[in-house]
C-alpha positions, 0 to 999 in steps of 0.5 A: 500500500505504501509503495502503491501511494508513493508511485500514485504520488510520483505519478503527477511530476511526470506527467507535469513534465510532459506540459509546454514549458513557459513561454519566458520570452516574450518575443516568441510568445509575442511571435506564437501569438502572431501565427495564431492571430494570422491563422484565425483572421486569415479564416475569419477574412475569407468568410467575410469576402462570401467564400471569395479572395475579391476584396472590396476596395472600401474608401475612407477619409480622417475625420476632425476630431472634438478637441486634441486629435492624434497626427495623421498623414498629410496624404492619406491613401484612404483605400484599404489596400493602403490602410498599413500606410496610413495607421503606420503614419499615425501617432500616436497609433489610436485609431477610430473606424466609424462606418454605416451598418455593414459599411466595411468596419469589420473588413477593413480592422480585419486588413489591418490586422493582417498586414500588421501581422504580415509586416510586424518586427520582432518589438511591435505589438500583436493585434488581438480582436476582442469583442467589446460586448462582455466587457465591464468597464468596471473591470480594468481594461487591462485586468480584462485584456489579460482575461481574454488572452487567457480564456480566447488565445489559451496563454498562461496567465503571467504571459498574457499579464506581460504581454499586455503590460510590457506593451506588445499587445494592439487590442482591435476593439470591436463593436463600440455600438454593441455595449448598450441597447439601442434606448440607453441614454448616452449619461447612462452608457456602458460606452461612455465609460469604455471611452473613458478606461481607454482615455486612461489606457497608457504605455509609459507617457504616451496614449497605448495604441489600439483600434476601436470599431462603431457605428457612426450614429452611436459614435458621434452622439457620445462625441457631441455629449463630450466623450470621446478619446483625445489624441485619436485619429477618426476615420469614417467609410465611405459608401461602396459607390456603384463603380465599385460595385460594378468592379466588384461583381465583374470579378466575382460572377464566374458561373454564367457571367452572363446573368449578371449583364442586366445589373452591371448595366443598371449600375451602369446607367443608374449609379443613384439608382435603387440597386445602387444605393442597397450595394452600397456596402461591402455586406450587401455586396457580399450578400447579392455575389452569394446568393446568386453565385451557382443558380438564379437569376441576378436579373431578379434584384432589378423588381423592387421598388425600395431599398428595404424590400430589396434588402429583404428579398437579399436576406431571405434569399441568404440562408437557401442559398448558401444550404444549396451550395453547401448541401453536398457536405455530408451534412442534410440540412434544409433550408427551413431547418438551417433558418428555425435553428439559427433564428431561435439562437438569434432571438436569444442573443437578441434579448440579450439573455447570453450576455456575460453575468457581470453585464446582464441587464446592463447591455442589450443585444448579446454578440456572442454565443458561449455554449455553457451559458446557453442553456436559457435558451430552453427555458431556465425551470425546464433545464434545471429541473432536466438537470436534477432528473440527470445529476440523481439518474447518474447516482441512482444505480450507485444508491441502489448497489450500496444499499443492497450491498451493505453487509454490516446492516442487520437491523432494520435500524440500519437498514433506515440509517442507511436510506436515509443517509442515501436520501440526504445525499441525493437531496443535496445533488438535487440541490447543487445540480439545480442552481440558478446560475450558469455552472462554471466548467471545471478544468482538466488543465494544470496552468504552465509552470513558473505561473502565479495560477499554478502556484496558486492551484498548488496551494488550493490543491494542499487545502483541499487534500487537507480538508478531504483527508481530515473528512474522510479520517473523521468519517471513519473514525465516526463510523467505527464507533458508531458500528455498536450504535448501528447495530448492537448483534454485529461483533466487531474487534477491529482489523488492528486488535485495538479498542474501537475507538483507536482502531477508528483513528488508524482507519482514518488516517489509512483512508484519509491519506489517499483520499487527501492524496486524490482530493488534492490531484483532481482539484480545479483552480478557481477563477479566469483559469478554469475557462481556458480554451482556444476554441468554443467547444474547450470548456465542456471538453475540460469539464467532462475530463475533469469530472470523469478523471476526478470520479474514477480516480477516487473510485479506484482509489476506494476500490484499492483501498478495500480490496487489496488487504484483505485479498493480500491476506490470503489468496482464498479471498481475494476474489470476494474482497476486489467484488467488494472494493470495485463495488463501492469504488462504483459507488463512489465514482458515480457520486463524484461524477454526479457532483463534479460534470456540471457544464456539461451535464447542464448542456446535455439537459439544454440538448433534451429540452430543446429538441423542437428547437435546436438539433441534437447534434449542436456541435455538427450544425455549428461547425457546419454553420461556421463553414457556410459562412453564417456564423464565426468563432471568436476565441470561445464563442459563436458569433454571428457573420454580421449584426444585421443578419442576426437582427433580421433573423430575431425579427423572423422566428 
């Protein structure tokens, strides 16, 4: 026994010292970070152009600013080929892009992004899109940058913390617009504050550079009430005039060109015209190049007779068109089906009820869709009364098997002893599985070494495995001298030829250590720590790794516990002693799993309430999604491929 804890003990250095070592050198973490900032917006830009690598050469100009404005060029290129130059050019590098709904903000932060990382010397800062929505402005801007580097670009907590202080972070802020509902007063506005954390954002003594992206409207209403951030420089879109658009379609229509020669020739003669004025933005011109990419009649874009119906009809059309091209994936979606699941997850975010829990209620519309929060969706009683029902179907059988199983209860005492026991238990997973808030995801992760988080996990973990090693010492030593109590016809004189109460004592510590030894392993850190996870899907994989690790470690460890004494006492009953001990140690794992699979087990109940709504295999749909081109990750999120589609989607369930 001694040997097995001592191997169970040196077990974890070694696989610890399989881990990544830290990233010490920020030059190469700052270079790591880069590929992959590279990587995911090289993805992120070929959606944005519908598929296609045809940019649109969207055009804008500097703005004067209220007050004190940062130096821009004397010649401004104004084009997005050419932004490089004109951010490179600016000092300090604080740049505003304000645009119409659709107008090209996002393409444009998204070209910068990518020259930047395309040009950047080993001593300039990575740009990082972060989506302004889940901030608080009451968390420092920092303190959050951190927290996002952490959770959406999976670095350890000390190198994200370094990165953003040392400077050699460029945070690409988008949707300044987004951070409040749409009546919110500007006095009452969680923007208004964001403008003031990033006034105060320094580097040393000058402005720290960053990129801030918002509608017009909304942008320049907070400037006319006095806030907006000095030393800036504000550039605002210009529309897509209908030259453009007539070069952008030109290069874009490969199946039958010839469909198109009705509408390139009304762009032509009409530039004021009513198909002038809808494409007047990169997003509608995506629109109308997808829709009709394979099939279909361009010609049909000419039959309306006002800007909005045809903005409808291109909308509508949308989602058919692209399950048409996509349906060859292996994946038999309909149209109908593509529109109801998407639309539900859209009037969900469009009451905001996914917003992170420190800004709901204070922010409108929510942006992003984090998979272990989106279980309000089904509704909140239905999910957690589901979860309930699944936390004690998980515990039942083991309820059932230690029940049955007891050999030490004679009595009919005992045997009431026993089940009520049984029912207390349950009724506190029933009460811990059917809590109002969002379970947080456990982590099956240890943070890199050299890492304030893993020095602080090591410390939680001493704790923990204190706390368990002294319950379970105590529980034993209470439970044998209780035995007599139980049941008075039940002769006992202890495995060690001691008194009750000592033999109590020696049991404790033989079972607390490895109970403590366990509790301390499988214990997860606290706070920003257990959310790490480079894509949407890593904080439910944590979550059940974690809780099946953490229930069969401590199954088996009761198993062993139980089993082998008796069995290495003599061979004839080694075979009753491992039935034994494996039956309780599956006691004791289903317990634990009951317990510790919390996000995902309330994802799974999300699944089964949900069924009309939402299809079964979530994951498949919105992975399927992503590949269309109607929906993108962001770090650990969904998100829609623009705000407009996710409001006309709202407005038709």
């Amino acid at each position: 026994m001694i040997g097995l804890l001592v191997g169970a003990m040196s077990l974890m250095p070694a696989l610890i010292a399989l881990r990544r070592r830290p990233e010490t050198d920020l030059t190469t973490a700052a270079d790591r970070l880069a590929g992959w900032v590279k990587n995911a917006e090289g993805a992120h830009w070929r959606q944005l152009l519908g598929g296609d690598r045809v940019p649109i050469d969207v055009r804008f100009d500097f703005c004067p600013t209220p007050g004190r404005s940062a130096v821009v060029p004397h010649a401004p290129a104004g084009s997005l080929q050419r932004v490089i130059d004109d951010f490179r050019a600016t000092r300090p590098r604080r740049l505003v892009i304000t645009g119409g709904p659709g107008a090209g903000k996002t393409v444009l932060a998204t070209k910068l992004m990518l020259a930047i990382v395309e040009e950047r010397t080993a001593d300039e800062p990575v740009p990082v899109r972060m989506g302004l929505a889940s901030w608080d402005p009451a968390v420092p801007l920092k303190t959050w940058l951190v927290s996002r580097l952490v959770q959406d670009f999976d670095r350890a907590p000390q190198v994200a913390k370094d990165l953003v202080e040392r400077g050699r972070i460029l945070p690409v802020l988008d949707g300044l617009d987004e951070m409040d509902a749409p009546a919110t007063a500007v006095r009452d506005s969680r923007a208004k504050a964001a403008l003031k954390a990033l006034d105060a954002y320094q580097n040393g003594v000058d402005g720290a550079p960053f990129v801030l992206t918002c509608r017009t409207a909304q942008y320049d209403a907070l400037a006319a009430a006095g806030h907006h951030v000095p030393d800036t420089a504000y550039i605002e879109l210009f529309p897509v005039t209908a030259p453009q658009a007539h070069t952008y379609l030109t290069a874009r229509r490969v199946y039958r060109p010839e469909r198109w020669d009705p509408v390139l020739e009304t762009l032509r003669s009409q530039p004021a015209g009513i198909l002038a004025r809808v494409l007047s933005t990169p997003w509608r011109l995506t629109l109308a190049a997808t829709v009709y990419a394979e099939s279909g009649d361009p010609s049909e874009l000419l039959a309306h007779t006002s800007p909005a119906e045809l903005e409808e009809y291109l909308l509508a059309r949308y989602i058919p068109a692209v399950t048409g091209v996509h349906s060859g994936t292996g994946v038999p979606y309909t149209s109908a089906q593509v529109h109801d699941w998407l639309a539900c997850m859209a009037t969900y975010l469009e009451a905001g009820a996914d917003s992170a829990p420190e800004t709901r209620g204070a922010v409108g519309p929510a942006s992003e869709l984090v998979l272990h929060r989106l279980w309000r969706l089904a509704g909140q009683r239905r999910v957690r009364a589901v979860d309930v029902l699944l936390s004690l179907l998980i515990f039942l059988p083991g309820a059932a098997l230690f029940y049955a199983q007891v050999p030490q209860v004679t009595t009919a005492t005992g045997k009431n002893v026993t089940a009520v026991g049984i029912c207390g238990v349950m009724l506190a997973l029933a009460y811990r599985a059917g809590t109002r808030h969002t379970p947080p995801p456990s982590s099956a992760r240890w943070p890199r070494r050299g890492t304030s988080a893993r020095r602080r996990l090591v410390r939680r973990r001493w704790r923990v495995g204190a706390a368990a090693g002294l319950t379970v010492w105590a529980l034993c030593a209470c439970t044998l001298w209780l035995v007599p109590v139980i049941d008075p016809d039940l002769s006992f004189y202890g495995p060690f030829g001691l008194s009750l109460i000592g033999d109590g004592l020696v049991l404790g510590a033989f079972c607390g250590l490895p109970f403590g030894v366990v509790a301390g392993i499988s214990a997860s850190p606290r706070g920003g720590t257990t959310q790490d996870a480079a894509d949407p899907w890593g904080p439910l994989r944590g979550d059940t790794l974690a809780g099946t690790a953490s229930a069969f470690a401590y199954g088996a460890t009761l198993s062993l516990l139980l089993g082998l004494p008796e069995g290495l006492a003599g061979p004839e009953g080694l075979w009753s002693s491992l039935e034994t001990g494996v039956t309780y140690g599956l006691v004791l794992a289903l317990l634990i799993g009951a317990m510790r699979i919390r996000a995902g087990r309330r994802y799974l109940a999300l699944l089964l309430c949900a069924r009309a709504r939402l299809p079964w295999r979530l994951g498949a749909f919105l992975a399927w999604s992503c590949d269309a081109g109607l929906l993108r990750t962001s770090g650990s999120t969904y998100q829609f491929r623009h705000r407009e589609l996710q409001e006309w989607l709202a407005r038709h369930p």
